[in-house]
Biopython code that builds the backbone (N, CA, C, O; Angstrom):
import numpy as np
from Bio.PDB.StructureBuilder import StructureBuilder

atoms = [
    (1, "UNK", "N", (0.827, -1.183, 0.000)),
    (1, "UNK", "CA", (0.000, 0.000, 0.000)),
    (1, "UNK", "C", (0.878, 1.256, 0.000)),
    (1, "UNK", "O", (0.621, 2.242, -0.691)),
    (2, "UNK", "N", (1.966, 1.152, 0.847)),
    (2, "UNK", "CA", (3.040, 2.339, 0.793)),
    (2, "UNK", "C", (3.434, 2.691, -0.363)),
    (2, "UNK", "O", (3.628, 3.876, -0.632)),
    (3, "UNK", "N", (3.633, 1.618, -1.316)),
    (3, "UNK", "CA", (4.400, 2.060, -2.464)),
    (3, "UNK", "C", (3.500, 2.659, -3.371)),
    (3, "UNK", "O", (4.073, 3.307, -4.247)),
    (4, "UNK", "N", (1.984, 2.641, -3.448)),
    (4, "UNK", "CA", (0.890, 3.016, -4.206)),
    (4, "UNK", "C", (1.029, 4.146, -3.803)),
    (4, "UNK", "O", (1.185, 5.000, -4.675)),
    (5, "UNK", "N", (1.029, 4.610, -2.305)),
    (5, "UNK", "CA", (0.915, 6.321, -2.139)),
    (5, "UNK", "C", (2.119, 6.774, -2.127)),
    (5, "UNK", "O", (2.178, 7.825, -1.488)),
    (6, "UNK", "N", (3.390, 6.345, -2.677)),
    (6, "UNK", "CA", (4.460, 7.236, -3.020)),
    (6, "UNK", "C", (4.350, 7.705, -4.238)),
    (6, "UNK", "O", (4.958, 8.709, -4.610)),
    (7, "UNK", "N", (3.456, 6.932, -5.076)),
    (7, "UNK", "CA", (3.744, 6.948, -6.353)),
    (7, "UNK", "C", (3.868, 8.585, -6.568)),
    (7, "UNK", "O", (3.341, 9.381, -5.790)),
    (8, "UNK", "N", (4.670, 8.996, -7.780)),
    (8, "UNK", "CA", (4.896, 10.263, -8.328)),
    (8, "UNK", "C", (4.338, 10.074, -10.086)),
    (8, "UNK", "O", (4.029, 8.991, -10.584)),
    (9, "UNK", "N", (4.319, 11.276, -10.734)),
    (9, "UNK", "CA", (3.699, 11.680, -11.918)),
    (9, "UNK", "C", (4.827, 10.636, -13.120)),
    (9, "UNK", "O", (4.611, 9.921, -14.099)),
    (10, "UNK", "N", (5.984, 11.052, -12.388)),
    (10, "UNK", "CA", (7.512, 10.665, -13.212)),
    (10, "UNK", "C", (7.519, 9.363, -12.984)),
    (10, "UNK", "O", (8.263, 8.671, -13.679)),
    (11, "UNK", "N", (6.624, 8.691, -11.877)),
    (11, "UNK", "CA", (7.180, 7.304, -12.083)),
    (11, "UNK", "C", (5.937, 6.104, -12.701)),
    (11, "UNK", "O", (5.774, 4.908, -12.460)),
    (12, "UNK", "N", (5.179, 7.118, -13.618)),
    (12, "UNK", "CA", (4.420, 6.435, -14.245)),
    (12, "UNK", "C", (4.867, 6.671, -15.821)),
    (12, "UNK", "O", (5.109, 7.746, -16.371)),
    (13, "UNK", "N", (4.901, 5.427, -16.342)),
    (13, "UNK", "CA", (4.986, 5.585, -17.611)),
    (13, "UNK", "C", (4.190, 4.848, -18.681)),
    (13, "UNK", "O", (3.959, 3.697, -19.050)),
    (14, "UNK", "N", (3.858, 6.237, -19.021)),
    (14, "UNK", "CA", (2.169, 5.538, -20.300)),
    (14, "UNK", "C", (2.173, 5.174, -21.369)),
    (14, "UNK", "O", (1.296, 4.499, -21.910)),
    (15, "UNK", "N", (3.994, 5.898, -22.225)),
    (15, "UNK", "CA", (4.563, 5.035, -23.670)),
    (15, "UNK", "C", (4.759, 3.801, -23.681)),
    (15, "UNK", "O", (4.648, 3.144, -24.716)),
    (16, "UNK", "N", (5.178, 3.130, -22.190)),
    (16, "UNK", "CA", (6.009, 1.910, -21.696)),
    (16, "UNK", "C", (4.750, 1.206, -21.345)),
    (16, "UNK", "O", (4.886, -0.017, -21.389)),
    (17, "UNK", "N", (3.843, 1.519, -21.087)),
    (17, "UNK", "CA", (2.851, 1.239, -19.937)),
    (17, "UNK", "C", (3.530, 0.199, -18.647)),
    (17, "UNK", "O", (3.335, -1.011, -18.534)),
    (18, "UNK", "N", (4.400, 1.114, -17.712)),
    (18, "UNK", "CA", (4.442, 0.467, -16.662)),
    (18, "UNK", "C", (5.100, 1.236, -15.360)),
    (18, "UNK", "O", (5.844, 2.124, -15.776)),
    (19, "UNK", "N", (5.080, 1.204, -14.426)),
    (19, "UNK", "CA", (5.300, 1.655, -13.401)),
    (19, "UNK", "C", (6.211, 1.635, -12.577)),
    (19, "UNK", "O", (6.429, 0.569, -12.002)),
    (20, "UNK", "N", (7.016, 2.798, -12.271)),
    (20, "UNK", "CA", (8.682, 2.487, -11.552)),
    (20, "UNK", "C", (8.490, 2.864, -9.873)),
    (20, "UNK", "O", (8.536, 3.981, -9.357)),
    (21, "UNK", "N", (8.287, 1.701, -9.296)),
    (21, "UNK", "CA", (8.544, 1.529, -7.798)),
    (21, "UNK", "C", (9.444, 2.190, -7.484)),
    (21, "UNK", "O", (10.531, 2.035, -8.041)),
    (22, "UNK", "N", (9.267, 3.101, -6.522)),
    (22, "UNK", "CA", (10.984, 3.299, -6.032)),
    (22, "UNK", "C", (10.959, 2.947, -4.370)),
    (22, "UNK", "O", (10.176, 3.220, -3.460)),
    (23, "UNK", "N", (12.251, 2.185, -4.460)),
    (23, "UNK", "CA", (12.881, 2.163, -2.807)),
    (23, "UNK", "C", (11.587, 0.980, -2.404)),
    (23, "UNK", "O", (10.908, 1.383, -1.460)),
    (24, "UNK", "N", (11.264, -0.019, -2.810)),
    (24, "UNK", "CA", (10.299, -1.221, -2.235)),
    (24, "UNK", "C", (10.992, -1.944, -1.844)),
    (24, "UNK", "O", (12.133, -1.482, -1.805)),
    (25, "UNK", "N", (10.893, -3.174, -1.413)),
    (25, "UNK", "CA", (11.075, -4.203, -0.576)),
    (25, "UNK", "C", (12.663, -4.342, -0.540)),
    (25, "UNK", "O", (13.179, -4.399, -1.656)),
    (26, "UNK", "N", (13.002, -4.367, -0.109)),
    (26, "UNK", "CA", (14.765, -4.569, -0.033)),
    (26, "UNK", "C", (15.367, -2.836, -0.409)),
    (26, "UNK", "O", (16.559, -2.844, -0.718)),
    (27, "UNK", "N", (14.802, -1.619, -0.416)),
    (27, "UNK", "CA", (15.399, -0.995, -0.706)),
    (27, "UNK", "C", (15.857, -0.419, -2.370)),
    (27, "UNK", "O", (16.643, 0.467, -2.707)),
    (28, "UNK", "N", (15.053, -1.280, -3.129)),
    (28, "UNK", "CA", (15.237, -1.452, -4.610)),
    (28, "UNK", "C", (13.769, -0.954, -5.202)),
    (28, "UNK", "O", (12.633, -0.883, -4.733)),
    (29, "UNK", "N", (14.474, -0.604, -6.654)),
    (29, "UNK", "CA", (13.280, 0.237, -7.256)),
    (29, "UNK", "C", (13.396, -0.887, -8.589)),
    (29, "UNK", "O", (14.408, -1.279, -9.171)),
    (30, "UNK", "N", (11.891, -1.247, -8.828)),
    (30, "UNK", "CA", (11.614, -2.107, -9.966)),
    (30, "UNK", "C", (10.410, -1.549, -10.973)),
    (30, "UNK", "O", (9.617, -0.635, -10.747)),
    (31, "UNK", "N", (10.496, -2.171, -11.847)),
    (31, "UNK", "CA", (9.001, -1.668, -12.774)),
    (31, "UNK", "C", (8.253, -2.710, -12.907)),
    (31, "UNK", "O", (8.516, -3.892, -13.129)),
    (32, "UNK", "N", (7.006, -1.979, -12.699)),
    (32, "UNK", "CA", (5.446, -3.340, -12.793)),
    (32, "UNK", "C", (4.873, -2.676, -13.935)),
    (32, "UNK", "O", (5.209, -1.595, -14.418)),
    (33, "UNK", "N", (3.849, -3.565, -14.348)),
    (33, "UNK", "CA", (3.718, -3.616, -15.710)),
    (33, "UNK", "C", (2.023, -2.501, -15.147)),
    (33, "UNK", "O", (1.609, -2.427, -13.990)),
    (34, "UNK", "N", (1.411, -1.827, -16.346)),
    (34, "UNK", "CA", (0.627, -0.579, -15.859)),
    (34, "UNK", "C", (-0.467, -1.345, -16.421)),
    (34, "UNK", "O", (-0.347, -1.910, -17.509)),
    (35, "UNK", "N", (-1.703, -1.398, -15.617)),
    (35, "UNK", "CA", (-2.518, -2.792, -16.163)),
    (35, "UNK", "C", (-3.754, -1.428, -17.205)),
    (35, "UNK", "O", (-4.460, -0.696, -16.510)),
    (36, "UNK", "N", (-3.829, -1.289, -18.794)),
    (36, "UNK", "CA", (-4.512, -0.791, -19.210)),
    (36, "UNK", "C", (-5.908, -0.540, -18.899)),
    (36, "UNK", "O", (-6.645, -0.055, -19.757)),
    (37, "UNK", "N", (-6.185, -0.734, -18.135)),
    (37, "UNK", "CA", (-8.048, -0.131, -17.748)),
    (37, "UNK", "C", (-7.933, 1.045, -16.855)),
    (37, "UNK", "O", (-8.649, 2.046, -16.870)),
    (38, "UNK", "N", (-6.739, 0.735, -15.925)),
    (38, "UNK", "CA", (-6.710, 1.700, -15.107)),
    (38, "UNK", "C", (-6.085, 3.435, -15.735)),
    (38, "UNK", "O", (-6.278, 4.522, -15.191)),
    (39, "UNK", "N", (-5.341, 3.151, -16.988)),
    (39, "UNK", "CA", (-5.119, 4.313, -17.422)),
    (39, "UNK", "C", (-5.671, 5.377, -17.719)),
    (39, "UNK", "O", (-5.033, 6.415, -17.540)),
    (40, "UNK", "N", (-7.187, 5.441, -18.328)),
    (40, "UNK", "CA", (-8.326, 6.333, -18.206)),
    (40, "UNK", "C", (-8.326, 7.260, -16.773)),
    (40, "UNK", "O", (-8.293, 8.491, -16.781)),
    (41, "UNK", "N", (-8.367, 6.436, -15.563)),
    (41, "UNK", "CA", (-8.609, 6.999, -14.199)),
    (41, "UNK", "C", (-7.447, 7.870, -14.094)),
    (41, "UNK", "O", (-7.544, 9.066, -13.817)),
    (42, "UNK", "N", (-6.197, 7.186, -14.344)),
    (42, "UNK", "CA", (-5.034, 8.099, -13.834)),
    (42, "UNK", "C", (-4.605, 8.991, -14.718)),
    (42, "UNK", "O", (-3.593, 9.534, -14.273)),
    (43, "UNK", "N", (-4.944, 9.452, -15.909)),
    (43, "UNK", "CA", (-5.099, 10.377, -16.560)),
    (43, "UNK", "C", (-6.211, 11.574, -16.307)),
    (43, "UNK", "O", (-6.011, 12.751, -16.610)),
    (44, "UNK", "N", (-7.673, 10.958, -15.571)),
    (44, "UNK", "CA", (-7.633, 11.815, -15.128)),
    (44, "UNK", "C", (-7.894, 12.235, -13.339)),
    (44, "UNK", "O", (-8.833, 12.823, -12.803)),
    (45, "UNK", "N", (-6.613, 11.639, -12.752)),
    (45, "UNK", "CA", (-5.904, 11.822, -11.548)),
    (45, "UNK", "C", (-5.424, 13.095, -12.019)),
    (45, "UNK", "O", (-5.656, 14.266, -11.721)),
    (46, "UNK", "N", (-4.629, 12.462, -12.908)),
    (46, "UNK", "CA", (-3.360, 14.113, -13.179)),
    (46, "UNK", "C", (-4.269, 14.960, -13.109)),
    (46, "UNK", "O", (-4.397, 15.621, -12.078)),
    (47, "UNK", "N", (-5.143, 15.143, -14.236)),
    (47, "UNK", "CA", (-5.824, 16.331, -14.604)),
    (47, "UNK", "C", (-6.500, 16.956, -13.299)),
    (47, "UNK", "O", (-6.700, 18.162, -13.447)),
    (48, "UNK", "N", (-6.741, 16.658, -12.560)),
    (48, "UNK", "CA", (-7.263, 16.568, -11.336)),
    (48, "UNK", "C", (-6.629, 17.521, -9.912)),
    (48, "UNK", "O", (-7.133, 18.372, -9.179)),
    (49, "UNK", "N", (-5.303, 16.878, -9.989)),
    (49, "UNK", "CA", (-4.416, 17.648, -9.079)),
    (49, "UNK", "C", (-3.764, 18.775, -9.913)),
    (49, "UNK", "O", (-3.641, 19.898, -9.425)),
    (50, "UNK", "N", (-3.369, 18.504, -11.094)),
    (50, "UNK", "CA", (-3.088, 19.905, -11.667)),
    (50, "UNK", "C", (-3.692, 20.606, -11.317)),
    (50, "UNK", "O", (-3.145, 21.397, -10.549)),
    (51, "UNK", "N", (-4.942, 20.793, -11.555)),
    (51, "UNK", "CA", (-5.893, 22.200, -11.334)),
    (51, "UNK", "C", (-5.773, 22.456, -10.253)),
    (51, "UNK", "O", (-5.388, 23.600, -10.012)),
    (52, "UNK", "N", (-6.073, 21.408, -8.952)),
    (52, "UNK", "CA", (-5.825, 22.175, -7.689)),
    (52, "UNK", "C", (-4.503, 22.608, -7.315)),
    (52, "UNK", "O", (-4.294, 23.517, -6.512)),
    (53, "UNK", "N", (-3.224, 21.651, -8.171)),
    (53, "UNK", "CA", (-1.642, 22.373, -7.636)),
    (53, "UNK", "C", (-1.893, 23.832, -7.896)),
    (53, "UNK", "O", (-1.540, 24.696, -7.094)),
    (54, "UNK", "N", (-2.603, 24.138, -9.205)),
    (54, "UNK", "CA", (-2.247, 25.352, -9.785)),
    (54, "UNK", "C", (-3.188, 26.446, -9.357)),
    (54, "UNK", "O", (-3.268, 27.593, -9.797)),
    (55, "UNK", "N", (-4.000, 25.757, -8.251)),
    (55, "UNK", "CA", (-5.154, 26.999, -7.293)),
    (55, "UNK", "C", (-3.865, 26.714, -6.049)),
    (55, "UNK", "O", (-3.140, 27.709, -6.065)),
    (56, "UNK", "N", (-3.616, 26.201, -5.526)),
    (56, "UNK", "CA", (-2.934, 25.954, -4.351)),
    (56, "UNK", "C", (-1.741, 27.052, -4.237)),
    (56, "UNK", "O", (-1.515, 27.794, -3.282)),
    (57, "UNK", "N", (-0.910, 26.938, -5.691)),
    (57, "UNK", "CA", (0.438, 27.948, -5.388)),
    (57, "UNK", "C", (0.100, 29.276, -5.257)),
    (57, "UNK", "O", (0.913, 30.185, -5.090)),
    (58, "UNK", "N", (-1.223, 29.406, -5.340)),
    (58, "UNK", "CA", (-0.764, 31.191, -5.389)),
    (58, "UNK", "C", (-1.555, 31.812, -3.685)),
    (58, "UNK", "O", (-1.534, 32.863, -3.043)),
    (59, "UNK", "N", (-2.214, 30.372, -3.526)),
    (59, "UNK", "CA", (-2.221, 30.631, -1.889)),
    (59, "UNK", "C", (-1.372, 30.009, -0.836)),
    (59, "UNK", "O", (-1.739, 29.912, 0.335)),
    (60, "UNK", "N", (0.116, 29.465, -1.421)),
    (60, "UNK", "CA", (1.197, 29.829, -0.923)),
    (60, "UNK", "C", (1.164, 28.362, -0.572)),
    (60, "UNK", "O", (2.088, 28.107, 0.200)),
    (61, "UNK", "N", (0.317, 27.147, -0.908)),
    (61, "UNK", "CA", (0.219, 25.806, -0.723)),
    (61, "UNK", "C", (1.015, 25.134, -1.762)),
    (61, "UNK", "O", (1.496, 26.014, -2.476)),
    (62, "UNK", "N", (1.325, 24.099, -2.116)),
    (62, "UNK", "CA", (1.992, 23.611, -2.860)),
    (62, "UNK", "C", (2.937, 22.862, -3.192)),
    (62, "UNK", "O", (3.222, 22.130, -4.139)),
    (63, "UNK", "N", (3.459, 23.241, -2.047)),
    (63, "UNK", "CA", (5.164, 22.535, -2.207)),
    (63, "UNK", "C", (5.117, 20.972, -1.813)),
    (63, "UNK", "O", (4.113, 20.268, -1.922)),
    (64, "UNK", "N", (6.081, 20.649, -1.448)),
    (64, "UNK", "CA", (6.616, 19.138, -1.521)),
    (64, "UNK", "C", (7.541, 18.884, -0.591)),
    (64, "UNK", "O", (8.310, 19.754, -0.180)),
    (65, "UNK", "N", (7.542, 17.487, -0.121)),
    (65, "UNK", "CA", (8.506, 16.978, 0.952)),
    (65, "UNK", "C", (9.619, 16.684, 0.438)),
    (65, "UNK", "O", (9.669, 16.092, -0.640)),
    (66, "UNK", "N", (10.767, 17.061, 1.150)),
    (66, "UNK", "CA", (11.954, 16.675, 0.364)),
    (66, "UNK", "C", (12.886, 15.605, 1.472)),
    (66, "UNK", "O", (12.778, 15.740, 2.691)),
    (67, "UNK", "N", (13.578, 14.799, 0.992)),
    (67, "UNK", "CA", (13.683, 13.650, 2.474)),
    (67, "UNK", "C", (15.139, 14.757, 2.997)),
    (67, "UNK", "O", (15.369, 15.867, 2.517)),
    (68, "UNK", "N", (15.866, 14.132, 3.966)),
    (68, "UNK", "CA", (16.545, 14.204, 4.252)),
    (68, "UNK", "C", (17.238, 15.884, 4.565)),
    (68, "UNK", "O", (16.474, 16.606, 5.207)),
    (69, "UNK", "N", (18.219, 16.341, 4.271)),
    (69, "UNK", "CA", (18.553, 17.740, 3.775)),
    (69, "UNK", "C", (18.591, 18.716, 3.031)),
    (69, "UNK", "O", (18.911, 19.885, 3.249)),
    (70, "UNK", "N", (18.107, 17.980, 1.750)),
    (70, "UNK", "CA", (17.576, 18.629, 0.821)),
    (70, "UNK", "C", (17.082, 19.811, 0.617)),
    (70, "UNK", "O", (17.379, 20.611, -0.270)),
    (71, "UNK", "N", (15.941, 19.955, 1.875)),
    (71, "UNK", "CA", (15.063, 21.439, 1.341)),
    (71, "UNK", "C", (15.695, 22.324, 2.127)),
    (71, "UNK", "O", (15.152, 23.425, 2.036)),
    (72, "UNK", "N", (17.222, 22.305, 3.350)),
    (72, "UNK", "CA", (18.061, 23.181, 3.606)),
    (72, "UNK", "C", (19.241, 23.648, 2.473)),
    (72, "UNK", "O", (19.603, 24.820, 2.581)),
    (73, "UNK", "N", (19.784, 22.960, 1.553)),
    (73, "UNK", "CA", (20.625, 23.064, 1.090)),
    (73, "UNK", "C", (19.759, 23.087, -0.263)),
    (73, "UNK", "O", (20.552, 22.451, -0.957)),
    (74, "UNK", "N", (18.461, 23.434, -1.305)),
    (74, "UNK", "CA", (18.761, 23.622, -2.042)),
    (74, "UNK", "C", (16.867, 24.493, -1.767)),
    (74, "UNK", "O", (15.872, 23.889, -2.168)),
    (75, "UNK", "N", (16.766, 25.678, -1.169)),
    (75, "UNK", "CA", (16.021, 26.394, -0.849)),
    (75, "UNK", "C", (14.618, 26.282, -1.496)),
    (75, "UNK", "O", (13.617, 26.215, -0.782)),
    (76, "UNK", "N", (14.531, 26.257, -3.114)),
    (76, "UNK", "CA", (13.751, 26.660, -3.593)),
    (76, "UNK", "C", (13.196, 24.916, -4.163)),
    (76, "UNK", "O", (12.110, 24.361, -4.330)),
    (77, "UNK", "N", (13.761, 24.768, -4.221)),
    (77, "UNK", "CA", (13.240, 22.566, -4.278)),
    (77, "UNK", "C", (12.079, 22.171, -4.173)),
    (77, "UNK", "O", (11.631, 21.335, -4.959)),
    (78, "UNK", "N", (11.346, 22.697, -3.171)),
    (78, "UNK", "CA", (9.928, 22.021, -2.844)),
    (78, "UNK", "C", (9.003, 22.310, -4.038)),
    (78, "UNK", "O", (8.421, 21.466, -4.720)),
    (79, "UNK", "N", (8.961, 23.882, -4.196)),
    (79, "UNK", "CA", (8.199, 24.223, -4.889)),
    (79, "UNK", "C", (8.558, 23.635, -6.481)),
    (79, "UNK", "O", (7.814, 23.909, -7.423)),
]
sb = StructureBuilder()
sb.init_structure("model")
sb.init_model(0)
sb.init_chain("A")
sb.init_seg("    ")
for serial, (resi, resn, name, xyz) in enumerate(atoms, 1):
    if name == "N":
        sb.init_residue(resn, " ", resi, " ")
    sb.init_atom(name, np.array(xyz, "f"), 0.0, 1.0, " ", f" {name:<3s}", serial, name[0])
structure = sb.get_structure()
């Protein structure tokens, strides 16, 4: 279930149809195959959060978790 809600935009791929795990079971990132029915929905997932990312930034919402040190050492990152 963890690895479903990490998923990111970048680690779906719809030319390939398949899906890049990152950091699962042992620490390793693999690709599963993207089962075609579900592609309709997650197309329009995207479309979905776009609109609200793009109401969100200008009320100062938006940004993103960055692990580790990241969002000290490279300031503007999240967004």
């Amino acid at each position: 279930m963890l690895e479903a809600v990490r998923l990111r935009v970048k680690d779906v791929d719809f030319e390939n149809n398949y899906i890049i795990v990152r950091e699962g079971k042992g620490e390793k990132d693999r690709h599963v195959p993207l089962p075609q029915k579900t592609i309709p929905a997650l197309h329009l997932q995207i479309e979905k959060v776009k609109l609200l990312h793009t109401q969100d930034i200008p009320e100062g919402y938006g940004d993103t978790f960055l692990p580790d040190a990241l969002q000290i050492k490279f300031k503007n990152a999240p967004k």
